[in-house]
N, C-alpha and C positions, 0 to 999 in steps of 0.2 A: 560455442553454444552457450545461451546465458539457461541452467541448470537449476530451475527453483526450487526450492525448500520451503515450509515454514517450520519457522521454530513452536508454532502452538502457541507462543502469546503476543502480544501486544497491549500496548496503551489507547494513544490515543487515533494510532492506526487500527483501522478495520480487518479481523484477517482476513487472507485468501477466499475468494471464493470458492475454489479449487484445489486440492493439496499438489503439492510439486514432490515429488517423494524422490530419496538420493538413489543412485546404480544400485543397484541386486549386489555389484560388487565390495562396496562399502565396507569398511568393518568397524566394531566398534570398539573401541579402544578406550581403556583410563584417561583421565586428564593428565596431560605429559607436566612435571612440575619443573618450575623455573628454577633457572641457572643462578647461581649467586655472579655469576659474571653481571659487573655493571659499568657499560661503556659510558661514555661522556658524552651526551647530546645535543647538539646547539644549535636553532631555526636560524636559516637565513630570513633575509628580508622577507622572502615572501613565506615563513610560517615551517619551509621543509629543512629538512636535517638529514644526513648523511654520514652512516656510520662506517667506523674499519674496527674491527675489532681481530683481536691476534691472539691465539693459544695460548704463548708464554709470557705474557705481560697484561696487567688491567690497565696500561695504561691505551689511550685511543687518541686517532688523531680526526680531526676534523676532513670532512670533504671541501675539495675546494669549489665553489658556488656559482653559479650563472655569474655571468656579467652585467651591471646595471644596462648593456645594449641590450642585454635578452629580453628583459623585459620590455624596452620602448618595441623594439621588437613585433615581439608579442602582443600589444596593443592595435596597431596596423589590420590585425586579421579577423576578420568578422567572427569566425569560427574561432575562441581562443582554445580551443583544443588542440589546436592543431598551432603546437610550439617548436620551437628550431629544435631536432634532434637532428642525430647521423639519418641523411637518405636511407632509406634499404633500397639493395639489390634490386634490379628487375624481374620479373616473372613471378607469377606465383607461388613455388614452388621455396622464394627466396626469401619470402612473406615471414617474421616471426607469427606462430601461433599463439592463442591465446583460448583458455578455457576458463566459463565463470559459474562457479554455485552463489546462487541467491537465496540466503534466508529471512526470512521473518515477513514484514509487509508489503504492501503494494508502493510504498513509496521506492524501498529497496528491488524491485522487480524493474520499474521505471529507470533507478539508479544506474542500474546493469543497463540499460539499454541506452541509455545517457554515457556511459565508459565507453561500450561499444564503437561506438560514433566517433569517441577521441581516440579511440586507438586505431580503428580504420583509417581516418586522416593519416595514423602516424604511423603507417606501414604493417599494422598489424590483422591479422585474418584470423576468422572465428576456426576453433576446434569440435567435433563435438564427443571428445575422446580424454580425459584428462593426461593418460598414457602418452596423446601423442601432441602435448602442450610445450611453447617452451617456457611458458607465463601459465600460472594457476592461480586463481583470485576468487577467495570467499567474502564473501560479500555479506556483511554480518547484521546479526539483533544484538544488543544487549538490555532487554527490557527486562528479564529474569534470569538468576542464575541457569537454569536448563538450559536457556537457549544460547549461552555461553560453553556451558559442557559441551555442548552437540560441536561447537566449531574445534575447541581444543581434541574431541575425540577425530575428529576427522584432521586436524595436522598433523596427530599419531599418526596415520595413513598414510596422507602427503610425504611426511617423512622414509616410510620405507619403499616410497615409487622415486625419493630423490638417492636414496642410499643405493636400488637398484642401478642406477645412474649417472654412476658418478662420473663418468666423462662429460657429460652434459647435461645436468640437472635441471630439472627446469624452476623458474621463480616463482615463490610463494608467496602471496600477498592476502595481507586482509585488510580488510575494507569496511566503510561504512562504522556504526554505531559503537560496536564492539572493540574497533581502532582507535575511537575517537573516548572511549572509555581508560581503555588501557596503555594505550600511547607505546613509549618504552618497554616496557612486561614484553611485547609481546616478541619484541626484537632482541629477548635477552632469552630467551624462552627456550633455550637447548638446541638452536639451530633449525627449528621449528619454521620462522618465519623471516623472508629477505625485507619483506616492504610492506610497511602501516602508513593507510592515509584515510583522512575521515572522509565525510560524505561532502565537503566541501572543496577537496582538493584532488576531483579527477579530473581536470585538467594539465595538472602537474604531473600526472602517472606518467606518460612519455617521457617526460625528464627523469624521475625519480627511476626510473627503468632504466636509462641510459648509464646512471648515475650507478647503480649497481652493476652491470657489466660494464664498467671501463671505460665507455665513450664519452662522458662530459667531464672527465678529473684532465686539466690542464697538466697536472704531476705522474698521469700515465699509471697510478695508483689504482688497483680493481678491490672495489667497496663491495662490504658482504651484506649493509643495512641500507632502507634510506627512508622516509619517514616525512609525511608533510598530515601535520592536526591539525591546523589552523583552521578556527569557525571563520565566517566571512558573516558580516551584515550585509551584504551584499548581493552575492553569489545564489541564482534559481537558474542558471546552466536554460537562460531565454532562449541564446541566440544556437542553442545545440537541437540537432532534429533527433530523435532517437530511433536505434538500430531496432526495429519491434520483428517480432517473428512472422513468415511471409503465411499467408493464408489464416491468419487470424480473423476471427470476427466482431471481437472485442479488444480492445487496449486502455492504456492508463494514460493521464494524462498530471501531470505535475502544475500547481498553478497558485502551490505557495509555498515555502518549505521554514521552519522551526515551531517555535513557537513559545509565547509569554506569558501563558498561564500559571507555572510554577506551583501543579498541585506537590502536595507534599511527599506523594511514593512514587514521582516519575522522575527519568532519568533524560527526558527526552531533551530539556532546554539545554541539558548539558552535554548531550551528544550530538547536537541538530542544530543548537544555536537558538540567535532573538529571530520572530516574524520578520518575514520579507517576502513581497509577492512580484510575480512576474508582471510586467505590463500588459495591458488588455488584448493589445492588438496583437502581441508574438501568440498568445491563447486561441483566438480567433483566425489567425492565420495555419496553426497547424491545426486546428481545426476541420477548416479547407480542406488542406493537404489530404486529412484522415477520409472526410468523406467522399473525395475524388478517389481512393485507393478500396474505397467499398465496407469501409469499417462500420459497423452497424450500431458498436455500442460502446461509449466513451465514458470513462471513472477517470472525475477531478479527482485529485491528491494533493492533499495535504495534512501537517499535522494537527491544526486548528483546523479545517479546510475551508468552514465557512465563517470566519474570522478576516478574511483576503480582504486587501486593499491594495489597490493600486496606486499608490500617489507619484507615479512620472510623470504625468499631467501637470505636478508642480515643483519639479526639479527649475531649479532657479528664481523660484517665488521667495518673497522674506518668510521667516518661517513665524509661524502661527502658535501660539501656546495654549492650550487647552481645546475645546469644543466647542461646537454652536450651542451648545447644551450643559457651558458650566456649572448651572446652578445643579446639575445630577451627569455627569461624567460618563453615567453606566445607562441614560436613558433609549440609547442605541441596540439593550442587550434585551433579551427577553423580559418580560415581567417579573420582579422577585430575586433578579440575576445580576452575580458583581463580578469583578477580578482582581486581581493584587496588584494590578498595575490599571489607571488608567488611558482608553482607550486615544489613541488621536486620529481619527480620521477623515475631520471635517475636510471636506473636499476631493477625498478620494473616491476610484469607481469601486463600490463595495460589493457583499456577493452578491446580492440581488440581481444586481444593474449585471455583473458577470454571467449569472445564469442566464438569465433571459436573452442576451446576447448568443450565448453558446447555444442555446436551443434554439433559438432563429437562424441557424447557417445551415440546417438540416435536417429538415420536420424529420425525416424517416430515420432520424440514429437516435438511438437513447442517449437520455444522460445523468447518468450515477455522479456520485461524489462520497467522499468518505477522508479521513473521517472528521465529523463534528463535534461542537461543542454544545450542549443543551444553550446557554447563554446566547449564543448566534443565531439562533432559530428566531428572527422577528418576524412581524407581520408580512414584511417586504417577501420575505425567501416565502415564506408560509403561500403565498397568493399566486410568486410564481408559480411553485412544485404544481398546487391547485388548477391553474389553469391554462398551464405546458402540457399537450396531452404527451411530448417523447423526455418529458422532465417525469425520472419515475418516480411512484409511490410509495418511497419506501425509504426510512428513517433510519440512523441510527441517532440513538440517543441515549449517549454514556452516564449510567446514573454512579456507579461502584458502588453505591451504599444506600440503605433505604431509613437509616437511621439520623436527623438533623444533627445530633453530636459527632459523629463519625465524619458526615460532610464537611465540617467546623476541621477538627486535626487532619482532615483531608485538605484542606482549602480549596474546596472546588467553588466556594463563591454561590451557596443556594442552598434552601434547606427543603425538607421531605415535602415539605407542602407547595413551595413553589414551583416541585419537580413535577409532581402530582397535577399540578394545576397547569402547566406547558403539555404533560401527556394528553389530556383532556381538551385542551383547545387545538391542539395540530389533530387528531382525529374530530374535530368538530370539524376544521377550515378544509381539510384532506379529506375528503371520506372515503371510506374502505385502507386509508394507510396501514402498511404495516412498518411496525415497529421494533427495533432490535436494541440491545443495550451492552455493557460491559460489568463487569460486578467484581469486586475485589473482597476477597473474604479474609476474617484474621489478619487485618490492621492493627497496629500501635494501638494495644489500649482496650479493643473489642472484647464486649461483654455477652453471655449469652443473651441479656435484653436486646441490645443494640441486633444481635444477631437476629433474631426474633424480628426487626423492624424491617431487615431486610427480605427475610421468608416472604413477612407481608407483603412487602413490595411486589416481589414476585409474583405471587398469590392474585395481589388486586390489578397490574396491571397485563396479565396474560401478553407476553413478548412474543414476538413471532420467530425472532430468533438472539440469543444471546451468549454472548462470550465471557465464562466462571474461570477465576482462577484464583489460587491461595496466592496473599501476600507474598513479597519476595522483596527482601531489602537488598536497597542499591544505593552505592557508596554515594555521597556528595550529595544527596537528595538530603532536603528541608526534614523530611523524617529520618533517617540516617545521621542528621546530625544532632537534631532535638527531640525522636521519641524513642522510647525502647518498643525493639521486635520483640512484643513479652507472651505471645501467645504459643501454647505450645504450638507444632507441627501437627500432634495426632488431633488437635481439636480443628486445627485450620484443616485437615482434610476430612474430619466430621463434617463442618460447616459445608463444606463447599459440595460435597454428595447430596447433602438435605438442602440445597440453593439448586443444584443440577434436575432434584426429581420434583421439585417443585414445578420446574422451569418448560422441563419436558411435559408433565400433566396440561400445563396451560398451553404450549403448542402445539402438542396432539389436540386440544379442544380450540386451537386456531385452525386447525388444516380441516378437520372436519366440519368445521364453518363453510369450507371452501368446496363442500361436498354438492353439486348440479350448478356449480357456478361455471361461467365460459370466463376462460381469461386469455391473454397476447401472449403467446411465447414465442422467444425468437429461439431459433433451432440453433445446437450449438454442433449437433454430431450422434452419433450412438451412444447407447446404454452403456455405460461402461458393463452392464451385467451379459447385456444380449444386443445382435447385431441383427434382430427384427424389430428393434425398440428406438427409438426416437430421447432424446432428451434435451432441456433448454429449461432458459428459467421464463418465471413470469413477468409484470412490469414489478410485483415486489418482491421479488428478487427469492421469490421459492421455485426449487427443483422440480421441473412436470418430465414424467415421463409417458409415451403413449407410443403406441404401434406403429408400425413403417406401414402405413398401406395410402394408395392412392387418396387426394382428399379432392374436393372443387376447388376448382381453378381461382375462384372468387370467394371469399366467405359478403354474402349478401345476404343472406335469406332468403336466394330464391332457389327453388325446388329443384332445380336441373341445371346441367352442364357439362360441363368436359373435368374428369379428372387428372391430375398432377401428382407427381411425386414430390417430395420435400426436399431440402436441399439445406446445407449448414448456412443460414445467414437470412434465412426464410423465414418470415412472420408468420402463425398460423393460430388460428384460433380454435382453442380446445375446450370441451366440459370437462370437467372434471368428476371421475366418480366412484374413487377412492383415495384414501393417503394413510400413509403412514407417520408418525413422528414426524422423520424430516423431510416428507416426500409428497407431492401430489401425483396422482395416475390418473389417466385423461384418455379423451380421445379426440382426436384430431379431426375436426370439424371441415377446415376449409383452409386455402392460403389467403394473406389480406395483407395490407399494408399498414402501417403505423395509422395514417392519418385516415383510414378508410376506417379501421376498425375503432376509432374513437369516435367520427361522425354517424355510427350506425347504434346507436345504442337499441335502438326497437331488435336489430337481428342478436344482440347478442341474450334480449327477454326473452325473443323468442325462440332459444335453444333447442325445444325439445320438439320442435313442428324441423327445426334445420337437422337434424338430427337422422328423423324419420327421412326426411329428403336424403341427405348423403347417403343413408342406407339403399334407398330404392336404386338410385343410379350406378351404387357398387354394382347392386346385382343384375341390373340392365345390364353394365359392363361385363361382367362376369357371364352372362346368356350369351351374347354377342361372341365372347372368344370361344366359346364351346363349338 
């Protein structure tokens, strides 16, 4: 069972739309502090490492390594997940288990389901019991220290479910960002952890697994570590379908993964590696797959997301130096907008040409994407979003700071006024867009003016929804090596309360904008409050909750009909006519379709005559059963 979490922040991932919350059983534990034990680590060829480490001696011997045949191997299979281990046994029953917690973003929820897939190939079968695991695999954030405590306190845990167990223990692994941060640390860490690999080497986990119980040491040697960090410029896990949860009516879709931005308080290039996107057609083709299986609603992913280029189109061309666009390198990027590296993409399919592709295999599925870079947002993306009706409305656009010198020791590449001037043109080209952002409070350096700059931000640009969080230094980051973290703690979480209530007053006077307006919600399931209550989001991506009662069959505007029940996966169109903060309340007008309820806009003005209509024919209906 892939088990999601979030850890509560991110960068330039979008969080959850949803919280994944850990077992009721959980507990929470201190950070367990590291061993002075330090083994000797050495990557083979392909980046993994394989530890033995022994009670009475620091000295360590090396594991002995695949064969250069594994690899040729290995290339033969379409699927490279699925690498030479030991067969498992036949029958079910014979099957190692395998249990996964996922924290932090959507790209790490995709990731799980990405592993999944390589370990099914490799004999392995989902638990969804940690207790009855023989493989446990956290799947990690490291964007802030917090989201690092939360993993070390849960291998306190892990630990006394292996110490219960000690005939048969099951393996602890961590995974993703966190791994690819700490590397070693975490294999020296008191017996805490058997197997570290980043986000770029889950196709090596079957090996790295074998390789700790016994089966790949040619010396008959049983390994207590094993270890593959190696970033790939390469590696977006195309050619892998992922294992998603069955009855879902939404999933993620991966369609580029690092990223080269290099603002100065993120962690991300260094745990995710440079840009690299997936080819058009593998995008397109699961696609397909998704909307043949009834998936309703699909999120690109990536760390840039809308940054994607696909240049295998020209995999064996002489390669090209610079742009169509040398005399300005950055003429590709928004208005006012740069980066620290320039761009190369002349000839590649870029997002635009990607969207509009994706939104043509299946008028009736949405499609999200997250998360972006304000810089990527050109005209091209701006006109799709506009005139895709199943391309939603709704932005994110990560400002951190409302101050031009702040953005400057940020190096995010734009200052207040160009930001200012992008938010203004996408609700001119968009209309009705909603808009979300991220905000980084008590940076390197932050004055209470600068702080002041970004209130205003807040203030002038009323966000529809936005993710606040105090600074957090992390090691090897551009700021980490050249700014000092000099603001107190108790002012960074001053700032960021008076950034929060700011933030809130403006999206309570968004939702109440949204007060006798009809909008698309696709139904997700019940209230989590009450199971007479309906809830789903909108096309911009806010929470509608409304009544479980019979609606028209057709949302038309016309006055009579046959009523239907709702059902999770079901378009419906609602007024709305109340909200909360973070909530619109509604009522459920009619069922419709994606492409019906975009070509109807006269039924959706005429709300309050449809209205009166679904009322009469309730209680026609309701005469009738009596």
């Amino acid at each position: 069972m892939v088990n999601n979490l979030t850890a509560g922040t991110h960068c330039k991932m979008q969080v959850l739309p949803r919280i994944w919350r850990l077992a009721p059983r959980a507990v929470c534990l201190h950070r367990q502090s590291l061993s002075r034990r330090s083994p000797v680590v050495r990557a083979h060829s392909d980046g993994a490492a394989a530890v033995q480490s022994t009670s009475t001696s620091s000295a360590t011997k090396l594991a002995d390594g695949p064969p250069f045949q594994y690899f040729l191997n290995a290339l033969s299979k379409r699927n490279l997940g699925s690498l030479e281990t030991t067969p498992p046994a036949e029958g079910p029953d014979s099957k190692r288990k395998v249990y996964i917690e996922t924290y932090g973003c959507q790209m790490n929820v995709n990731d799980s389901e990405v592993l999944l897939s390589v370990l099914a190939d490799n004999g392995y079968a989902e638990t969804q019991q940690d207790t009855d695991a023989d493989v446990i695999f956290l799947n990690t954030c490291a964007i802030r220290e917090q989201a690092e405590q939360r993993i070390w306190s849960r291998l306190g845990t892990l630990k006394q479910l292996k110490n219960r167990n000690k005939n048969k223990p099951p393996v602890v692994g961590v995974l993703g960002c966190m791994a690819e941060r700490l590397k070693v640390q975490l294999l020296d860490s008191d017996k805490l952890v058997d197997l570290v690999a980043g986000p770029d080497a889950y196709r090596d986990i079957p090996r790295l697994l074998d390789t700790i119980e016994g089966r790949t040491s040619t010396s008959g040697r049983k390994h207590e570590g094993a270890m593959n960090v190696q970033l790939s410029t390469e590696e977006t896990y195309a050619d892998i379908l992922p294992v998603r949860p069955a009855g879902s009516m939404s999933t993620y879709l991966s369609i580029m993964r690092g990223c080269n931005n290099m603002c100065s308080f993120c962690i991300v290039p260094y745990t995710r590696g440079r840009e690299r996107s997936r080819p058009l057609q593998s995008i397109l083709e699961e696609v397909q797959i998704l909307s043949q299986q009834g998936i309703k609603e699909v999120t690109l992913l990536g760390q840039n997301v809308n940054s994607y280029a696909d240049t295998s189109a020209l995999l064996g061309q002489p390669i090209k130096r610079g742009t169509d666009t040398d005399a300005d390198p950055f003429a590709i990027y928004a208005q006012g907008f740069q980066s620290v590296y320039k761009p190369q993409r002349s000839g590649a399919v870029q997002f635009a040409e990607l969207l509009d592709a994706v939104a043509s295999v299946d008028p009736e599925m949405r499609i999200r994407f997250t998360s972006p870079h304000p810089k990527d947002f050109s005209d091209d993306v701006l006109k799709v979003i506009a005139t895709r009706p199943n391309v939603c409305k709704q932005l994110h656009m990560p400002a951190q700071s409302g101050n031009t010198n702040m953005l400057e020791r940020m190096r995010r590449g734009y200052t207040r006024q160009a930001y200012d001037d992008l938010v203004a043109h996408v609700r001119d080209i968009v209309p009705g867009v909603a808009v979300s952002t991220d905000v980084i409070t008590g940076f390197c350096g932050e004055t209470e003016e600068e702080h002041k700059d970004t209130l205003d931000l807040m203030q002038r640009t009323q966000y529809d929804q936005a993710f606040m969080f105090a600074y957090s230094e992390r090691e090897k980051t551009h700021a980490a090596r050249h700014l000092a973290d000099d603001v107190p703690a108790d002012v960074k979480s001053r700032r960021l309360q008076e950034i929060i209530a700011i933030f809130r007053e403006g999206q309570l006077r968004q939702n109440e904008a949204e007060i006798g307006k009809i909008h698309l919600v696709l139904v997700e399931g019940f209230s989590k409050r009450s199971d007479s209550q309906l809830s789903g989001r909108t096309d911009t991506m806010k929470r509608a909750i409304f009544v479980d009662v019979p609606v028209a069959a057709e949302y038309t505007g016309n006055q009579s009909g046959e009523l239907v029940s709702l059902k999770p996966g079901d378009y419906v169109a609602v007024k709305v006519h109340s909200c909360s903060t973070g909530t619109l309340f509604a009522e459920a007008l009619g069922r419709t379709t994606l492409q019906a309820f975009a070509a109807a806009p006269s039924a959706a003005a005429d709300g309050h005559d449809f209205v009166a209509a679904v009322h009469d024919v309730r209680r026609e209906a309701a005469a009738m059963a009596c």
